[in-house]
PDB file of N, H, CA, C and O in Angstrom:
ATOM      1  N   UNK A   1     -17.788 -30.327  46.059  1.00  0.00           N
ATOM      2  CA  UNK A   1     -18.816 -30.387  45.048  1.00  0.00           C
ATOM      3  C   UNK A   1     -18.220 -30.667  43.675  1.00  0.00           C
ATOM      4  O   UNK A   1     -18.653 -31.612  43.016  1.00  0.00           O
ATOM      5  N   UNK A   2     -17.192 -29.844  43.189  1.00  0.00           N
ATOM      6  H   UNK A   2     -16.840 -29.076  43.724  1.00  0.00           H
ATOM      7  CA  UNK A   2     -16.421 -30.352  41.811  1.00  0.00           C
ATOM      8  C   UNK A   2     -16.098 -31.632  41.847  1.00  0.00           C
ATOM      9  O   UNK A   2     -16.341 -32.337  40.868  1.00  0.00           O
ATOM     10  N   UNK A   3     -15.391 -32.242  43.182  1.00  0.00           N
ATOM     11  H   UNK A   3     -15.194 -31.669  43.978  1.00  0.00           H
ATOM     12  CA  UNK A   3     -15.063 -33.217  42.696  1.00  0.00           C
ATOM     13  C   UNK A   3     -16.108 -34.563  42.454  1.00  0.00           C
ATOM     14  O   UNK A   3     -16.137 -35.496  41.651  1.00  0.00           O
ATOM     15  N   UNK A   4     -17.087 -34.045  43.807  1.00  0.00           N
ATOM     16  H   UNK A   4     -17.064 -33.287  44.460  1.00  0.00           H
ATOM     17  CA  UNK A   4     -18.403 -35.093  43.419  1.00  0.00           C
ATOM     18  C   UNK A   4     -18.878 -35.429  42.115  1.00  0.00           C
ATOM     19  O   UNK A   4     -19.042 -36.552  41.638  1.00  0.00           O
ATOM     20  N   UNK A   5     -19.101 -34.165  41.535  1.00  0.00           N
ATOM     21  H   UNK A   5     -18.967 -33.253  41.923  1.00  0.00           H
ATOM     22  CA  UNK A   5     -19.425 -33.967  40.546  1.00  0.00           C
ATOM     23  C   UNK A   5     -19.202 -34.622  39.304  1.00  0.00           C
ATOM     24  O   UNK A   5     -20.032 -35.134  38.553  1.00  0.00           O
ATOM     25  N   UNK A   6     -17.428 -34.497  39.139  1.00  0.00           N
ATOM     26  H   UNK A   6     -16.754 -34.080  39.749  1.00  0.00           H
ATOM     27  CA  UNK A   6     -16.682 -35.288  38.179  1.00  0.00           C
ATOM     28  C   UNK A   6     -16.432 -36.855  38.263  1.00  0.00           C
ATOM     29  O   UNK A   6     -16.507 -37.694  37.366  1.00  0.00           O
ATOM     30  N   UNK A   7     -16.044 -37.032  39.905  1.00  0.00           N
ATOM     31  H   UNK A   7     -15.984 -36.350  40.634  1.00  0.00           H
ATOM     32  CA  UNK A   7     -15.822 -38.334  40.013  1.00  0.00           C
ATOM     33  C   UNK A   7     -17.413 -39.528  40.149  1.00  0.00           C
ATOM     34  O   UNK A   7     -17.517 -40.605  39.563  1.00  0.00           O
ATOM     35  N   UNK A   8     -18.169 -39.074  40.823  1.00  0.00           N
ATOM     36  H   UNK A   8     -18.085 -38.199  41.299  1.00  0.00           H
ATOM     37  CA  UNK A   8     -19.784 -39.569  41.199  1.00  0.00           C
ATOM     38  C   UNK A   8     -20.473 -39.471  40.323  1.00  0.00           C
ATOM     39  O   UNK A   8     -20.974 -40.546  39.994  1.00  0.00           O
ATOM     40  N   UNK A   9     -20.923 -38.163  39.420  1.00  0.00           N
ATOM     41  H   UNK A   9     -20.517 -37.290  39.688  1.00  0.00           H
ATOM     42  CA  UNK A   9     -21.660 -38.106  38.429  1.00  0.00           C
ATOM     43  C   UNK A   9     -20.884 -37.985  37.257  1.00  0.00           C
ATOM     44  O   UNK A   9     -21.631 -37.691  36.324  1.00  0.00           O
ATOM     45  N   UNK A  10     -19.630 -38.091  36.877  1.00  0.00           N
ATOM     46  H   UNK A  10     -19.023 -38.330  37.635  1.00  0.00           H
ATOM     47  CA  UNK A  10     -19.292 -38.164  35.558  1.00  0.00           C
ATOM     48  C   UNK A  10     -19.210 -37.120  34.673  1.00  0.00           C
ATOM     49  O   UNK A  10     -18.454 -37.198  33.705  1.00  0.00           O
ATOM     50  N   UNK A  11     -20.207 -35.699  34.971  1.00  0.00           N
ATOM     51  H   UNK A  11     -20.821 -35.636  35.758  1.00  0.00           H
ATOM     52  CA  UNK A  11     -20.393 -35.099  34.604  1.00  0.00           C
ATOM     53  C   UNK A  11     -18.983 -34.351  33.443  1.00  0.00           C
ATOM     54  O   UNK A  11     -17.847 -34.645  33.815  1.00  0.00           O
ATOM     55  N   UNK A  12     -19.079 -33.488  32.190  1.00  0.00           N
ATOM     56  H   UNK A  12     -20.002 -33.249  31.888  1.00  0.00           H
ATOM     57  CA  UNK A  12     -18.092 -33.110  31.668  1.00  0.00           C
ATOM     58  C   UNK A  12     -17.485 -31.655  31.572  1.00  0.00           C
ATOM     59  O   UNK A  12     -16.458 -31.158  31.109  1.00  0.00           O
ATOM     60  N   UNK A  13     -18.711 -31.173  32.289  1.00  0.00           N
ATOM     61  H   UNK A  13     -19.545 -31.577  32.665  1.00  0.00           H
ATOM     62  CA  UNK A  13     -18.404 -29.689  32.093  1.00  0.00           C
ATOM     63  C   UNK A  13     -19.202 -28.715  33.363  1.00  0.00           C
ATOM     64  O   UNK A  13     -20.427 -28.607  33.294  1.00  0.00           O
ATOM     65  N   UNK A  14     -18.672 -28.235  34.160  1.00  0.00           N
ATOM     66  H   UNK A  14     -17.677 -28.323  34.216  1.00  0.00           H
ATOM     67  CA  UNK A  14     -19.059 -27.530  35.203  1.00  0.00           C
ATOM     68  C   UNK A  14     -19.299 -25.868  34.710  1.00  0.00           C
ATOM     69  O   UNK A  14     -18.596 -25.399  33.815  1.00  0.00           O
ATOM     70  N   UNK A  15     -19.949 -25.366  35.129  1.00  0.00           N
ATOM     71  H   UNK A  15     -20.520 -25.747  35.856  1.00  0.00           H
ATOM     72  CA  UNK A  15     -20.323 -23.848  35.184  1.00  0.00           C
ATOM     73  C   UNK A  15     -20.300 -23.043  36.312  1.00  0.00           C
ATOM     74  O   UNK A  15     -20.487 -23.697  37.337  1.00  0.00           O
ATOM     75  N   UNK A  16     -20.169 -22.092  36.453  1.00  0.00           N
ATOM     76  H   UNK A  16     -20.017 -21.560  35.620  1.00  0.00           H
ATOM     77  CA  UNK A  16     -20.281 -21.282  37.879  1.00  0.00           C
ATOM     78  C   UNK A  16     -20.406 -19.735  37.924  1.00  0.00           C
ATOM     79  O   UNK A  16     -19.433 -19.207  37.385  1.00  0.00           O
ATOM     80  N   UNK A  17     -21.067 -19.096  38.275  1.00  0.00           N
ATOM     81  H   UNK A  17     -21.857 -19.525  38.713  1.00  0.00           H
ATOM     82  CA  UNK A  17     -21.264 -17.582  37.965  1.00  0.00           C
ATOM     83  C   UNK A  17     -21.099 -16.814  39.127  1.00  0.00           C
ATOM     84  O   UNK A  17     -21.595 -17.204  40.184  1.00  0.00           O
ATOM     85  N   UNK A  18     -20.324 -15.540  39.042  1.00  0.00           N
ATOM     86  H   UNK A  18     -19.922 -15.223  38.183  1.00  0.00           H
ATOM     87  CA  UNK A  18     -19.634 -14.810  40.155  1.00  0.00           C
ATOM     88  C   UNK A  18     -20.054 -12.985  39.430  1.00  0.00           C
ATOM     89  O   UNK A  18     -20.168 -12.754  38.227  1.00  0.00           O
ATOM     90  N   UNK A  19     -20.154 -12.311  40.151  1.00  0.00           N
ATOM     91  H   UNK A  19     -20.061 -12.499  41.129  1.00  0.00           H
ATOM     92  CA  UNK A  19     -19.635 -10.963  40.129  1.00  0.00           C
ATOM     93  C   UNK A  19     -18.301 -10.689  39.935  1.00  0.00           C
ATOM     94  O   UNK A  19     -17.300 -11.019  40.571  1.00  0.00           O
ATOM     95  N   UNK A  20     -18.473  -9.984  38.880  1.00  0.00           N
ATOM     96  H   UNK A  20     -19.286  -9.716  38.363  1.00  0.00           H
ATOM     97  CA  UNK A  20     -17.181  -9.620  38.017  1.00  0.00           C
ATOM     98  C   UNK A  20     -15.726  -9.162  39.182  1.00  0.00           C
ATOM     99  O   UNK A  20     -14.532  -9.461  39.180  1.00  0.00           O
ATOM    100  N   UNK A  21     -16.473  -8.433  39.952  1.00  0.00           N
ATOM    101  H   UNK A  21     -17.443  -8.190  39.954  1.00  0.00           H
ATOM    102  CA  UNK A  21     -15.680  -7.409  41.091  1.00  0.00           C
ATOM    103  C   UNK A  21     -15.689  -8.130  42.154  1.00  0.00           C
ATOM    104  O   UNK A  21     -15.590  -7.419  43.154  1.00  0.00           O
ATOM    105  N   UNK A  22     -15.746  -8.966  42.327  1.00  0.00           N
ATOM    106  H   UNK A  22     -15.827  -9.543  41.514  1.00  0.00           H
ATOM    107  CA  UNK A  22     -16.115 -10.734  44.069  1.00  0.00           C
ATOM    108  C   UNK A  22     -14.554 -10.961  43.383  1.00  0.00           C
ATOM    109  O   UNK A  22     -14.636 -11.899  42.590  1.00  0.00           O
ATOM    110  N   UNK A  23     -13.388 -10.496  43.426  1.00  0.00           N
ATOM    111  H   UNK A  23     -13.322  -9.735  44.070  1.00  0.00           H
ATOM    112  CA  UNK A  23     -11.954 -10.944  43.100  1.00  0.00           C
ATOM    113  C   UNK A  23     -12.092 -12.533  43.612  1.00  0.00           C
ATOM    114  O   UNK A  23     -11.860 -13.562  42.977  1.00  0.00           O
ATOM    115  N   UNK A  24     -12.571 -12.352  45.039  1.00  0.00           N
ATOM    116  H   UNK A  24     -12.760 -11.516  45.554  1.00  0.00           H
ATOM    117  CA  UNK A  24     -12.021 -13.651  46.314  1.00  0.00           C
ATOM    118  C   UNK A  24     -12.569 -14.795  45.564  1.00  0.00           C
ATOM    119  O   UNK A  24     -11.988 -15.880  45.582  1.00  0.00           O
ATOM    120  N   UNK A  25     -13.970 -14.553  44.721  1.00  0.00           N
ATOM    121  H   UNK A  25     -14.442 -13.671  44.707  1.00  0.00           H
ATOM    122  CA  UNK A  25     -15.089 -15.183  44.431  1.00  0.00           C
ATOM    123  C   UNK A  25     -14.415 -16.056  43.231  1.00  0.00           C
ATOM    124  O   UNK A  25     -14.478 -17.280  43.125  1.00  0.00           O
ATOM    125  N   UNK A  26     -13.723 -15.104  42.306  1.00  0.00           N
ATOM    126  H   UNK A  26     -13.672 -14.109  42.392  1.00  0.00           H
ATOM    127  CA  UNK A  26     -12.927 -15.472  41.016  1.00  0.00           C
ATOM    128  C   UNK A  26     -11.864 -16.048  41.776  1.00  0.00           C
ATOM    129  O   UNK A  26     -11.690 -17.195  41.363  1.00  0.00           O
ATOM    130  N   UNK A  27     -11.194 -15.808  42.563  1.00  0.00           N
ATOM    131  H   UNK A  27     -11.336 -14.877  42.898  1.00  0.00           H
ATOM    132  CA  UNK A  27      -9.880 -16.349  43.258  1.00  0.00           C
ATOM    133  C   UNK A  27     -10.037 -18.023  42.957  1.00  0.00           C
ATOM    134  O   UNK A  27      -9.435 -18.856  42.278  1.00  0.00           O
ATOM    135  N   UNK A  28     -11.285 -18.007  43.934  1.00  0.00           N
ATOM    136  H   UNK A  28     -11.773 -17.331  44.485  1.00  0.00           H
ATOM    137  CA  UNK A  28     -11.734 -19.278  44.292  1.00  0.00           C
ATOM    138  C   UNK A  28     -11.868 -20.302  43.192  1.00  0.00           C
ATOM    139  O   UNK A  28     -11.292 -21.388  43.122  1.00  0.00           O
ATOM    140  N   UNK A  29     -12.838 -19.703  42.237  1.00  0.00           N
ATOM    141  H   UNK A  29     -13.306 -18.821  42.294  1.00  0.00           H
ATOM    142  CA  UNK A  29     -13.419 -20.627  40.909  1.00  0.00           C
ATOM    143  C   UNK A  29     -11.749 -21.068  40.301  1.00  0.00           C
ATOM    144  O   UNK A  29     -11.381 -22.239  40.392  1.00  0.00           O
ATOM    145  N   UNK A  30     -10.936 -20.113  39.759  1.00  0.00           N
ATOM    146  H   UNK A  30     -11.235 -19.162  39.685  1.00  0.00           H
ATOM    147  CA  UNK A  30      -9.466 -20.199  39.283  1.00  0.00           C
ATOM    148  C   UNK A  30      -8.963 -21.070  40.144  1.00  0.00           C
ATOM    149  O   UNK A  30      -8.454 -22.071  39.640  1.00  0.00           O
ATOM    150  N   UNK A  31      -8.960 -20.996  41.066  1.00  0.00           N
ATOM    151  H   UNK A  31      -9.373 -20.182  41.475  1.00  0.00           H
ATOM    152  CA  UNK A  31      -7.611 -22.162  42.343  1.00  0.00           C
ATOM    153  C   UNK A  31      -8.812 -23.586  41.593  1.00  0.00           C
ATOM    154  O   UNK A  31      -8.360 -24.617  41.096  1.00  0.00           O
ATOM    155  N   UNK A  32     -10.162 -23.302  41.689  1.00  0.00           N
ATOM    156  H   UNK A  32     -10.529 -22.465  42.093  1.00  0.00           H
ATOM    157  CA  UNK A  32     -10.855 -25.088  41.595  1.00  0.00           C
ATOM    158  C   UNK A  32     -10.634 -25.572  39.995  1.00  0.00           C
ATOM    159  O   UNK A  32     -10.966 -26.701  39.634  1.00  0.00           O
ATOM    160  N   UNK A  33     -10.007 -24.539  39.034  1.00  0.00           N
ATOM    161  H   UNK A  33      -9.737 -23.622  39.326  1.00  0.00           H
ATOM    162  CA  UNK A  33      -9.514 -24.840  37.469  1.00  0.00           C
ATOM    163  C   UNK A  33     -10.568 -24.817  36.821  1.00  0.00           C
ATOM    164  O   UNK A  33     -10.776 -25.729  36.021  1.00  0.00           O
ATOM    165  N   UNK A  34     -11.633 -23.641  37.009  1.00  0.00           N
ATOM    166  H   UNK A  34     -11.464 -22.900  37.658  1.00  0.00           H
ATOM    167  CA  UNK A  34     -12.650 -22.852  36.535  1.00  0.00           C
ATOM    168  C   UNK A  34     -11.880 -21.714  35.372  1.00  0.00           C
ATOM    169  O   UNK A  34     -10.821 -21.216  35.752  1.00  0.00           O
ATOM    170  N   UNK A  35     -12.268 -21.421  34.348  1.00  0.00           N
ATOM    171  H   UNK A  35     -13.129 -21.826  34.039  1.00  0.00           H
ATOM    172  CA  UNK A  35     -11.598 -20.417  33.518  1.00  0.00           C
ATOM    173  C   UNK A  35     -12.833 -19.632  33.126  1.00  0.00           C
ATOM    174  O   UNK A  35     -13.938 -20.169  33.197  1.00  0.00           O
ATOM    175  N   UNK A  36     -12.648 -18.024  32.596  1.00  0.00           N
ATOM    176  H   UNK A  36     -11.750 -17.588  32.539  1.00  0.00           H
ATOM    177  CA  UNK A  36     -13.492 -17.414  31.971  1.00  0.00           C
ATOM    178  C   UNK A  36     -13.858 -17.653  30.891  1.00  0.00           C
ATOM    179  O   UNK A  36     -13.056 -17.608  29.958  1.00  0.00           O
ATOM    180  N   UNK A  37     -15.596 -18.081  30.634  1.00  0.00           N
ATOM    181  H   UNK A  37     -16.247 -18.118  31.392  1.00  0.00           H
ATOM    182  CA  UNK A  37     -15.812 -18.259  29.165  1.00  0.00           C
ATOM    183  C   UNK A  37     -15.913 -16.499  28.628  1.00  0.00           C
ATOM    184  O   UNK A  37     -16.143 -15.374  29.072  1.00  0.00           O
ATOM    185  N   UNK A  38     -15.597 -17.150  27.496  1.00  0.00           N
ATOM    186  H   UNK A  38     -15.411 -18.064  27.135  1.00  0.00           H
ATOM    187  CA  UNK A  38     -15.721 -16.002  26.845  1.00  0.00           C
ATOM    188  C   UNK A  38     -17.079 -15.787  26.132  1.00  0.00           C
ATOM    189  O   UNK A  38     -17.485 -16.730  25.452  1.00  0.00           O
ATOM    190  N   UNK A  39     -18.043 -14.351  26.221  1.00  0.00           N
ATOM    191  H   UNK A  39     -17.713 -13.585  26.773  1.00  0.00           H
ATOM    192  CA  UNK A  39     -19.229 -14.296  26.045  1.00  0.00           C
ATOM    193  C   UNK A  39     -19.559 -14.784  24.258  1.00  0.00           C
ATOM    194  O   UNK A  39     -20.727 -14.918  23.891  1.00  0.00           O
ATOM    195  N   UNK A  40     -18.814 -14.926  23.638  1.00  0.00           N
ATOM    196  H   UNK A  40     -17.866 -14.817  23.936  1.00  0.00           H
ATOM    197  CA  UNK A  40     -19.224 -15.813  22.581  1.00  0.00           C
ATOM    198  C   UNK A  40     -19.446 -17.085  22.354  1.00  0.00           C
ATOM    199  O   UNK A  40     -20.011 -17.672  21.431  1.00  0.00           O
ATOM    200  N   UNK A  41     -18.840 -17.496  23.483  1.00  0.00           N
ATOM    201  H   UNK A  41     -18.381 -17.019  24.233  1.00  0.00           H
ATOM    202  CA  UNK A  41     -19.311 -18.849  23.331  1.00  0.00           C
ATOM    203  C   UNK A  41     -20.202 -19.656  24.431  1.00  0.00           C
ATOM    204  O   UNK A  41     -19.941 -20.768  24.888  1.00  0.00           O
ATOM    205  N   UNK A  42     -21.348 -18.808  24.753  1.00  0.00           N
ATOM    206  H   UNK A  42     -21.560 -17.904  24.381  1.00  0.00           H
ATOM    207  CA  UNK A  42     -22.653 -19.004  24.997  1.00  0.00           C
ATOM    208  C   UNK A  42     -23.684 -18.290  24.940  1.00  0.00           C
ATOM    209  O   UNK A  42     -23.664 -17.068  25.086  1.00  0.00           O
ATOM    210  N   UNK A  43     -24.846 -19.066  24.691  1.00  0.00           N
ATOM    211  H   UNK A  43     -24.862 -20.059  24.573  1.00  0.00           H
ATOM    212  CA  UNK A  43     -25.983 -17.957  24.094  1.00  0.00           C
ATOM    213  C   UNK A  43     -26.393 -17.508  25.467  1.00  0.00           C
ATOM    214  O   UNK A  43     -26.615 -16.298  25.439  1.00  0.00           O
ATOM    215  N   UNK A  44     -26.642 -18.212  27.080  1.00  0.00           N
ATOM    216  H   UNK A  44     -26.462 -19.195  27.103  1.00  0.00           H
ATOM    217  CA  UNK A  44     -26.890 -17.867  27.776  1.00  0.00           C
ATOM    218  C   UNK A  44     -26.306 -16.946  28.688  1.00  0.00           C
ATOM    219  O   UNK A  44     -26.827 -16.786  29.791  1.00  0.00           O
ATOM    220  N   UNK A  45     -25.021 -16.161  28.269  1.00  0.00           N
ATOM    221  H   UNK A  45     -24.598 -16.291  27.372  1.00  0.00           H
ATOM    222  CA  UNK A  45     -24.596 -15.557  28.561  1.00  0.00           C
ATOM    223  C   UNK A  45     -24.785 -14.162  30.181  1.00  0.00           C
ATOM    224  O   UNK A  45     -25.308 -13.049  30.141  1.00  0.00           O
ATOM    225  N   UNK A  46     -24.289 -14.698  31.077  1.00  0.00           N
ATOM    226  H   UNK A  46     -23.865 -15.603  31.110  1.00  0.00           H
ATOM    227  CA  UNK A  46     -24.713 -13.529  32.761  1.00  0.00           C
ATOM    228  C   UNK A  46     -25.030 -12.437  31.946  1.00  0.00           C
ATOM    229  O   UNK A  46     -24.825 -12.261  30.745  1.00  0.00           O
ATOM    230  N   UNK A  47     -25.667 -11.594  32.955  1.00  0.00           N
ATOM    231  H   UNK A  47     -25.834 -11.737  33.931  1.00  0.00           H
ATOM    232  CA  UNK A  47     -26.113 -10.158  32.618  1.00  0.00           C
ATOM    233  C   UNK A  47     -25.068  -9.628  32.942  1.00  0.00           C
ATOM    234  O   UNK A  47     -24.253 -10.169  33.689  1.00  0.00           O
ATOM    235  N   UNK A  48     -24.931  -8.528  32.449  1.00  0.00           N
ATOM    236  H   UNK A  48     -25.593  -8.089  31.842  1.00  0.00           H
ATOM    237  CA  UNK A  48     -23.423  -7.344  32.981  1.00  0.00           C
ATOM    238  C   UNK A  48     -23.513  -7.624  34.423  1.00  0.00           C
ATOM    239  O   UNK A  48     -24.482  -7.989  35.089  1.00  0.00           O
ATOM    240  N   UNK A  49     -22.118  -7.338  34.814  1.00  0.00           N
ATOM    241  H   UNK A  49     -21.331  -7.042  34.273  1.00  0.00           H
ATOM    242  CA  UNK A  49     -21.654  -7.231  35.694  1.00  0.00           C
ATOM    243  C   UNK A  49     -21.401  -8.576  36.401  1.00  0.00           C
ATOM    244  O   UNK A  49     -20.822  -8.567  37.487  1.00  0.00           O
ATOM    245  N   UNK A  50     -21.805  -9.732  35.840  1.00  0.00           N
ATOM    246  H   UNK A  50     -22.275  -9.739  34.958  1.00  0.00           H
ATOM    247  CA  UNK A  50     -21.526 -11.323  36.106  1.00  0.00           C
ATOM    248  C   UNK A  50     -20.484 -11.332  35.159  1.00  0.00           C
ATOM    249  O   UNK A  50     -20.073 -10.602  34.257  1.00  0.00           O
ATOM    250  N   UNK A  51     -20.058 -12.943  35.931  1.00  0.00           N
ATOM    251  H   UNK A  51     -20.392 -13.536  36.663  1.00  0.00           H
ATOM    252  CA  UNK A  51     -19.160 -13.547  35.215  1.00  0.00           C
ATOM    253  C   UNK A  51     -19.212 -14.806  34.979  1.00  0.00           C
ATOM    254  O   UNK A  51     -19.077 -15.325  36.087  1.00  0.00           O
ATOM    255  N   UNK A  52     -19.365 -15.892  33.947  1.00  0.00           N
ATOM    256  H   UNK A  52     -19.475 -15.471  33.046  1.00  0.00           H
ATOM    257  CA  UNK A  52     -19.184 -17.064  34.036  1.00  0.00           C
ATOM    258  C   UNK A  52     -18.281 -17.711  33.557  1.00  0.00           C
ATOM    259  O   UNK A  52     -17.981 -17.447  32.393  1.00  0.00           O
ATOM    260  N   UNK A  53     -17.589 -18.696  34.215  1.00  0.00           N
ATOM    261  H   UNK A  53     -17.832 -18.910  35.161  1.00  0.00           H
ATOM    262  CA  UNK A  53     -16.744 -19.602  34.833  1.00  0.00           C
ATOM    263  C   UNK A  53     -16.821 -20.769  34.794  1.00  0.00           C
ATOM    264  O   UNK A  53     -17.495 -21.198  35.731  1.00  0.00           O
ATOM    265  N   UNK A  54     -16.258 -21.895  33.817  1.00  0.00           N
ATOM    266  H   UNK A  54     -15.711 -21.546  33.056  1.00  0.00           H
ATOM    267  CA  UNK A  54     -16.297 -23.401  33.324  1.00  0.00           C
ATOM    268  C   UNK A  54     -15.394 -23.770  33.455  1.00  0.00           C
ATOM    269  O   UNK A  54     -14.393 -23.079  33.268  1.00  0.00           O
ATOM    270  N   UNK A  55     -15.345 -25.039  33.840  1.00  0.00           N
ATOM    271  H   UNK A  55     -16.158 -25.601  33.992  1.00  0.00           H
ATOM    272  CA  UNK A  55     -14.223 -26.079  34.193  1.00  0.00           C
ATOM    273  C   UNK A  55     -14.939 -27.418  32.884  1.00  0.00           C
ATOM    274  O   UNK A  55     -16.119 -27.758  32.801  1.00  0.00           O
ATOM    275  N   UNK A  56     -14.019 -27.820  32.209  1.00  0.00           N
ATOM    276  H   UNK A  56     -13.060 -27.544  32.277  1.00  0.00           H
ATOM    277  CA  UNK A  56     -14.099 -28.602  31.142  1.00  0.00           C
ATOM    278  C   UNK A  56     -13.194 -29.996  31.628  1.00  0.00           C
ATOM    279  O   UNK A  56     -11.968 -29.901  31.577  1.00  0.00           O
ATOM    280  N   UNK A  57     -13.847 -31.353  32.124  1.00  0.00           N
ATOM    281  H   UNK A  57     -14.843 -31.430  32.166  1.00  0.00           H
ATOM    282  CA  UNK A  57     -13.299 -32.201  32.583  1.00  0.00           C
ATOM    283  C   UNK A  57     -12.451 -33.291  31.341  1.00  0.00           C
ATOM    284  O   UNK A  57     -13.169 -33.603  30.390  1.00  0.00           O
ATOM    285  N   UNK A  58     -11.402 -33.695  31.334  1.00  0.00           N
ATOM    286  H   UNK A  58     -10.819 -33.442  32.105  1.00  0.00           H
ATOM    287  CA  UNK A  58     -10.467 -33.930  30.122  1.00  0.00           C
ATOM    288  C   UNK A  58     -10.370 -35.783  30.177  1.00  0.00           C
ATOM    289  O   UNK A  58      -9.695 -36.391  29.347  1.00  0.00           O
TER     290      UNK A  58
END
């Protein structure tokens, strides 16, 4: 799906939201070069206990 994503649709910036405590879940997003945003820099920000996770295509 990431790579569809980047290579097919062009797209520039991926998102992805996990449970803070899903380690395997975060494992995963990190190995696909997903990083933690940090809650300031979105207004839409998960409810506690989420986490969201962006990959920024370069």
């Amino acid at each position: 799906m990431v790579r569809f994503g980047i290579e097919e649709l062009g797209v520039e910036r991926l998102s992805a939201r996990c449970h803070r405590d899903n380690r395997r879940s975060v494992h995963v997003l990190e190995k696909l070069g997903f990083a933690l945003t940090p809650a300031g820099d979105r207004e839409d920000f998960p409810p506690e206990g989420e986490a969201l996770y962006t990959r920024t295509v370069s």
